[in-house]
N, C-alpha and C positions, 0 to 999 in steps of 0.2 A: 745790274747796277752799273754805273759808272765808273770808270779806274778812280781811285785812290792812292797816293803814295804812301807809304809807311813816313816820314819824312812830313807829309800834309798831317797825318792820324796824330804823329807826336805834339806835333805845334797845336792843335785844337783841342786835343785832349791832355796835354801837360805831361805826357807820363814821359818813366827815364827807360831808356834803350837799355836792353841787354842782350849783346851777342856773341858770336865764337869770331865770324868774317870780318872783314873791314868793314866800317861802320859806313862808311859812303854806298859802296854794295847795297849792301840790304837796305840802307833808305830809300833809294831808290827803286825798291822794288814794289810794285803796282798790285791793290787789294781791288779783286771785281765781287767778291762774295764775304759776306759776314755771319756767322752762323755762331748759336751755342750747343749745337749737335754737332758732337766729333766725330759721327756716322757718313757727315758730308763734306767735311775737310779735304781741298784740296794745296794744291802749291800756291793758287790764288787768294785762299782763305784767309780773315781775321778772325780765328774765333775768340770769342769772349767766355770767362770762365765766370758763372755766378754761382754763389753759394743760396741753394735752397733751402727749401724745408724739409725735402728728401735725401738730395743729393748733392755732392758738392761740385761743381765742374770744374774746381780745380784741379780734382784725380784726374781727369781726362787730357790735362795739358803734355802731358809729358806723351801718351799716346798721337796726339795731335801732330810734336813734333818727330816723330817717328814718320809720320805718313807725309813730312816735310810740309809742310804748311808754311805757310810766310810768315803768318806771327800770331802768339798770342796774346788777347788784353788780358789782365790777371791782378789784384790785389795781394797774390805770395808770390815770392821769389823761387820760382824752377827752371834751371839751368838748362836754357835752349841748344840745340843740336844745332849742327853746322849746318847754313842754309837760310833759318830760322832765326825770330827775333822773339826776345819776352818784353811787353810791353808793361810798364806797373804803373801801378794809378792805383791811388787810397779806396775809389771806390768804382767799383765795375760800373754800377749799372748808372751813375751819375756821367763818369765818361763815355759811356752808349747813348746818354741823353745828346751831351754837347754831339756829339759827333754825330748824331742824326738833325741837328739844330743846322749844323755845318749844311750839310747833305742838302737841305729842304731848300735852304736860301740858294740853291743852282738851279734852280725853275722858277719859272714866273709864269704858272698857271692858278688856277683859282683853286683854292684848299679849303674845303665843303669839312666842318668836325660835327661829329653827330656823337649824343649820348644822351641819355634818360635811368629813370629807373627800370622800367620796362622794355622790353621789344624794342632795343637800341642795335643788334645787329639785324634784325628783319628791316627795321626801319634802311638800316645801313644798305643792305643786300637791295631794296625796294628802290634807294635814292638808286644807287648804280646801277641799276635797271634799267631807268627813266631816263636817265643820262645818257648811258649806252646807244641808245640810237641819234644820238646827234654827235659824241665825242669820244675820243680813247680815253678810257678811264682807268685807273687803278684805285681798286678799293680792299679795304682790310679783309682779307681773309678770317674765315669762321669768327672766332672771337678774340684777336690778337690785340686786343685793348690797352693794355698795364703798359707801365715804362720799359718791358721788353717787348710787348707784343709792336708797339706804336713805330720804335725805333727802325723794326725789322719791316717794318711796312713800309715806311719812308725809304728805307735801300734799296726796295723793287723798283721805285722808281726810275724812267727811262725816258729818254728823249723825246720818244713819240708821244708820250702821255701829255693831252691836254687838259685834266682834271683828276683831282686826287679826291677822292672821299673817304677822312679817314672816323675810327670807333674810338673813342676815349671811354674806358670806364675808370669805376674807381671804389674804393669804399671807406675812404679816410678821408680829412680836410686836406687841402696841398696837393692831393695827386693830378685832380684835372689842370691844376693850374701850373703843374709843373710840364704837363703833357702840351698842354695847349701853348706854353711859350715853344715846342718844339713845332709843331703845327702851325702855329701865328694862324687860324682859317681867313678867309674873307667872309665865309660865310658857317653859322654855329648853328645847329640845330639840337631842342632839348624834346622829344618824345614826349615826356611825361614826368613830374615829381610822386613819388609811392612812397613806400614803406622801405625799400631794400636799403639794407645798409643803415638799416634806425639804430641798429646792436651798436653802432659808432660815432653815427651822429646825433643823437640825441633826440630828434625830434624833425618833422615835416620840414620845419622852417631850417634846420641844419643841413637838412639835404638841399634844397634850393639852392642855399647859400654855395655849397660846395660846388652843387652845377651849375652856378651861376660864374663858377671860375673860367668858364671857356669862352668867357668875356673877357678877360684879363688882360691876353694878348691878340685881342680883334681890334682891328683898323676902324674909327668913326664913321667911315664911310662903309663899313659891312653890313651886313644882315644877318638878325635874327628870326628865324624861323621856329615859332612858338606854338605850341598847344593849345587853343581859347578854351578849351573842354576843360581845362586840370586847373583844378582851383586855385595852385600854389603858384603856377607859370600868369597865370592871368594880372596876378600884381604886380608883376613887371610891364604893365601897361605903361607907356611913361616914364618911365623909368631909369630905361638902354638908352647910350648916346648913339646906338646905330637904328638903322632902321627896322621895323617891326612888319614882321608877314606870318597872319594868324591861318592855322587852319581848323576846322572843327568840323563837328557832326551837330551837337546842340546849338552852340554859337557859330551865327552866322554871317562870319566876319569877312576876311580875305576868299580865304579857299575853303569850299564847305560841299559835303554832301549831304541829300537827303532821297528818299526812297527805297530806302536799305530794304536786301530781300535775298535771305538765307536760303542758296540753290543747295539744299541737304546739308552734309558736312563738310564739303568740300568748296566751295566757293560761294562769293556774297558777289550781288548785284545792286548799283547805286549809279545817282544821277551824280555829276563831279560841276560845281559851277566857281569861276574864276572870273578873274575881273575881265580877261579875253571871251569871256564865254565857256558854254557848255556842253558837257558830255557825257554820255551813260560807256558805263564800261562794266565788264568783271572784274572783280579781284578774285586773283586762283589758290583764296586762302580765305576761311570761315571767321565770321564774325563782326561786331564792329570797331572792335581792335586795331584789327590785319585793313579797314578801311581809314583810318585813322591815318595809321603807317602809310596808304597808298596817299592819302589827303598829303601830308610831312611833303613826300616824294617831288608832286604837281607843283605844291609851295616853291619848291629849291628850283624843280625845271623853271618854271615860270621866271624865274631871276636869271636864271643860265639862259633864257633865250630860248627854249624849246616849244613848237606849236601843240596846240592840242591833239593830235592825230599824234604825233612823236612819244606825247606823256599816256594817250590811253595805250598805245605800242610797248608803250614800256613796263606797264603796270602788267598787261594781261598777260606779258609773254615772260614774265619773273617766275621764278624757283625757287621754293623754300628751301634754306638751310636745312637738312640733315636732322629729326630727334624735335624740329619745331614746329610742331602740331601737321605732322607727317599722315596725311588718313592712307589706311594700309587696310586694302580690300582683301582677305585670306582665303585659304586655298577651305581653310575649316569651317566659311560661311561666318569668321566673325571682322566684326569692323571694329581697327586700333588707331584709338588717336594716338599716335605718338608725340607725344612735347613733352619727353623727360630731361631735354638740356638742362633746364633750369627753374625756380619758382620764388614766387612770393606774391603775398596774397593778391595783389591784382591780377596776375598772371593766372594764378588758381582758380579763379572766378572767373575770368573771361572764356578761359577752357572748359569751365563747366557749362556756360552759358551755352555753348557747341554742344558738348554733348547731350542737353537736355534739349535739341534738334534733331538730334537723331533716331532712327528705327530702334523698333524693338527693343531689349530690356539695355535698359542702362545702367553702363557700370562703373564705376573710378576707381580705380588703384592710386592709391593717394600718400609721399612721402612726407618726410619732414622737409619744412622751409628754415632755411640759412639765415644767419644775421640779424633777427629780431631781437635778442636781447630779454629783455624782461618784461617785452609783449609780447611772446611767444606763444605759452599758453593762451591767450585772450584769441590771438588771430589764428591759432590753429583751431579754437572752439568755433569762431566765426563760420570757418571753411567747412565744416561739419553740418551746423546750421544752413547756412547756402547752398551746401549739395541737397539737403532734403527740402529746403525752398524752389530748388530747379528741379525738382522730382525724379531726383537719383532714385534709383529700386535698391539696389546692393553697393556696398563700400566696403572697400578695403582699406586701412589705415597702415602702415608700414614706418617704425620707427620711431625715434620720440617724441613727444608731445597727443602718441597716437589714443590715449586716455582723453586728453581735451577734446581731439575733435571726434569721438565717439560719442563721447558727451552732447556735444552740440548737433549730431547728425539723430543717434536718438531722439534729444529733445524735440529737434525738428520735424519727428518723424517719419524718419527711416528705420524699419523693423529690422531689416537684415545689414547688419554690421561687424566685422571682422578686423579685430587688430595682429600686429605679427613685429616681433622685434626687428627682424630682418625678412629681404626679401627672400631669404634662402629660406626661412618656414612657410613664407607665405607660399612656396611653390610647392611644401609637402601637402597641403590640402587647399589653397586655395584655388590650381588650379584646375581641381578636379570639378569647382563651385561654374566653373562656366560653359557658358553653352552655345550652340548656332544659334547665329541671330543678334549675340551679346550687341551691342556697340561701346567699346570699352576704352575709357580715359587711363592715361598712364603719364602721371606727372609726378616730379619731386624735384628738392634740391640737387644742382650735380653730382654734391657729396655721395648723391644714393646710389646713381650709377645705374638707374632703373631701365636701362635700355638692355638689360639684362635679363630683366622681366619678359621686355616686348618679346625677345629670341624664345623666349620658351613661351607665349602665348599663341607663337607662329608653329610651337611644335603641338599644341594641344589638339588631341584627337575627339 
């Protein structure tokens, strides 16, 4: 990142100095790194101390100034070592906001914000991709979304970078819109409107609204880059005072593909047509999901300036993120979708759709989904129902709700189904249940941690 003076951090963020040296010294002294891991603390460092759900990062402050660090931001009073300064401010993660707001406004490149209910860091990963072969980008790591992840993103920032694309997520009203005055984008992109997040917002039309905040602090002269497939994005037809760039697979609006053609589990082939014209390419990720996401991508080049030959470059030569629908060929003859990041029900079902393209018997290992609320049961029975619609053979259910979608996968008919509190019973017999050949889905909420599972599916003999 760029120097910072303690001196600049104070005046942006309001907070009051606290030191042992002469107060001119230490203002004057220059922050190139901001962190809330005290594992990384150097003499250059601001760390920020946030109190979690776990932990509180205040215990760490006093550590910090042991290893001299320049300063810490902090909401308690702890008496800094000589060297060192404690920064106080009422509230952490609000003064992380303004001072990444600061940050942002020192570049004058174009800031691309992406989010959805679904597939908003693939999307993300996918735009930076496409991008990449025409600009220095910097784009949000894994899933660094929240009002800390966002912040810390914007600090990477560097001179060379001629484009930011950053992940907004969120799951309350106010959060994108508090993110997005940090980001101000030129250009917003919304993936998709689902289910995730309904435990809070009430309803389809609540979540919209909430994504709709990443309009808030966009310029009239930006762009939206919208989903024509997602019912709920489609009504903002007319609606944005900025301008409007559709992509879809059904609707065949701006950017659109058709000819989709599922090469096994591992990659989908399609025709890509733009108002420059057209192209067939791979996407090196199964489904018509993961083409969707590549459509989003072509949408934003195609604003950025980038020729067709750049955008199919970018798409075929992308890498999925880590745990997101990872296929993992074993040394035991069986084949693992891995996409245990994260779930809800769109996600569920689009992963099924894969799997029921694949060899040989098919299997889902299947957790609880996060955040629905008191649609939970209904859309876990749903998921039940649709693995035996996609002619799942065996199911494994894992966690709560795992009664509903037994339910629903029975009904459906599927014979062989298997539920388990945890996944640590599910490993005392279920995986003695599989075999070469399997092709096996492995998905749940993060909470579940089912990548836990995959490690011992890669130990089964």
């Amino acid at each position: 990142m760029k120097k910072m003076t303690i001196r600049e951090i104070i005046q942006v963020t309001d907070a009051q100095i606290i030191a042992v040296d002469g107060l001119d010294k230490v203002l004057d002294k220059t922050i190139s790194h901001i962190t809330q891991d005290s594992r990384e603390v150097t003499e250059n460092s601001l760390f920020f101390a946030i109190q979690g759900e776990r932990l509180d990062g205040h215990q760490f402050v006093e550590q910090c100034f042991e290893k001299g660090v320049a300063a810490c931001l902090s909401s308690k009073v702890i008496a800094p070592k000589k060297g060192s300064a404690l920064l106080l401010v009422p509230d952490v993660k609000k003064a992380l906001l303004k001072l990444a707001a600061h940050y942002r406004n020192q570049f004058d490149i174009p800031f691309i914000g992406i989010t959805g209910s679904v597939g908003k860091t693939t999307t993300k990963d996918m735009v930076a991709s496409v991008l990449g072969r025409k600009y220095d980008v910097l784009w949000t790591q894994g899933n660094y979304n929240n009002d800390i992840g966002v912040p810390l993103t914007i600090f990477r920032l560097e001179d060379h970078h001629q484009v930011a694309v950053i992940e907004m997520g969120m799951n309350h009203f106010g959060e994108i819109h508090a993110l997005t005055e940090v980001v101000r984008p030129n250009l917003g992109l919304i993936s998709n409107v689902g289910v995730a997040h309904i435990e809070y917002l009430g309803s389809r039309e609540g979540i919209l609204k909430a994504k709709c905040e990443m309009f808030d602090f966009m310029p009239e002269d930006g762009v939206a880059v919208l989903n024509a497939d997602n019912d709920m994005l489609i009504t903002l037809d007319g609606k944005l005072p900025q301008k409007l760039r559709w992509f879809g697979v059904e609707n065949k609006k701006d950017v659109y593909a058709d000819k989709l053609e599922l090469l096994g589990m591992e990659k989908t082939k399609c025709s890509v047509h733009t108002p420059l014209g057209s192209f067939d390419v791979v996407v090196p990720m199964p489904g018509e999901h993961m083409v969707l996401n590549a459509l989003s991508a072509v949408a934003v080049g195609l604003e950025m300036g980038l020729s067709l030959a750049e955008m199919k470059a970018g798409i075929e030569s992308f890498v999925p993120t880590k745990n997101r629908m990872n296929v993992m060929k074993l040394d035991n003859g069986i084949t693992v979708l891995n996409d245990v990041y994260n779930a809800n029900p769109v996600s569920m079902k689009a992963s099924l759709n894969i799997l029921a393209n694949g060899e040989g018997r098919k299997v889902a290992i299947l957790g609880f989904m996060g955040e629905l609320g008191e649609y939970a049961p209904q859309m876990h029975q749903e998921i039940g129902a649709y693995a035996a619609e996609k002619g799942i053979n065996l199911l494994f259910c894992i966690g709560r709700f795992s009664d509903q979608m037994e339910q629903g996968a029975k009904g459906g008919g599927i014979k062989e189904v298997h539920c388990y509190d945890s996944q640590e019973d599910f490993w005392k017999d279920g995986l003695a249940m599989l075999k070469t050949g399997d092709a096996i889905l492995v998905k749940a909420s993060r909470s579940m941690a089912l990548e836990k599972t995959v490690e011992k599916i890669q130990g089964v003999n």
